[in-house]
N, C-alpha and C positions, 0 to 999 in steps of 0.2 A: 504494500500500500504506500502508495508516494502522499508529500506533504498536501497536494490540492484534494487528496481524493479523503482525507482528516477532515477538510474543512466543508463536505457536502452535508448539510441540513443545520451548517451553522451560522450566523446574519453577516453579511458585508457589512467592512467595517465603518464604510462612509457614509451609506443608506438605509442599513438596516434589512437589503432583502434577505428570501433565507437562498443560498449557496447552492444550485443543483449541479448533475451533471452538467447538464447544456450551459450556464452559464458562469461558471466559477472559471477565472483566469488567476494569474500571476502579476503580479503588480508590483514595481519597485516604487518601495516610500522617497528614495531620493533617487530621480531619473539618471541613467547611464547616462544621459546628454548632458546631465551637469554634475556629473563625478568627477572629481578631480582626480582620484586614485581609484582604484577598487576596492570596493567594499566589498568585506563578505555577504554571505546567502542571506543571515541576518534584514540584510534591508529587504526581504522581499515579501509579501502578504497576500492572503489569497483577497479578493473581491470579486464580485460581479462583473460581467462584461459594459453593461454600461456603464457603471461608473470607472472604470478601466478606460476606457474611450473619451468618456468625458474628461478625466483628468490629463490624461496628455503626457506631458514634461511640469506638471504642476507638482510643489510640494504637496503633502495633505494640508497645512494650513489653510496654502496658495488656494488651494480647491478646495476647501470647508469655506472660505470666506468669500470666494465667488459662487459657489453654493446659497451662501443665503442672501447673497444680491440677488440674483437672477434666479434661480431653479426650488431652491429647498428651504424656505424663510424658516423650518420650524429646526435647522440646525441653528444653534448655540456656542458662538468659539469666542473662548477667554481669549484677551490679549496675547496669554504668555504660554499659552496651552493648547494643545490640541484635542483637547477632551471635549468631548459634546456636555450641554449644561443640563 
């Protein structure tokens, strides 16, 4: 059993879906396109496909707080945090 197939029927971490086959991807919390070194496997997190798509090259901050501009007003991101409230 690989680490994405752990996280089916358990919620994306940005939206809250639940994780199925069909849609659970791999997602790096800090994009290869702005690694300055390599990071270990550590940076990587299962989520959903859409929100995999919609984040992009965005940190989760970056995309938690263009999130509740435009898409998803009922997330919550402290200044200094990336915790939902």
């Amino acid at each position: 059993m690989n680490v994405m197939e752990k996280t089916i029927g358990k919620e994306c971490p940005y939206c809250g879906v639940e994780l199925t086959e069909t849609n659970v991807q791999m997602d790096y919390m800090i994009p290869v396109s702005r690694q300055l070194e390599e990071i270990p496997y550590r940076n990587t997190i299962s989520c959903c496909r859409h929100c995999n798509v919609k984040k992009k090259n965005l940190l989760p901050l970056e995309f938690f707080m263009g999130c509740q501009v435009q898409h998803y007003p009922e997330f919550k991101v402290t200044p200094f945090s990336m915790k939902l409230v």
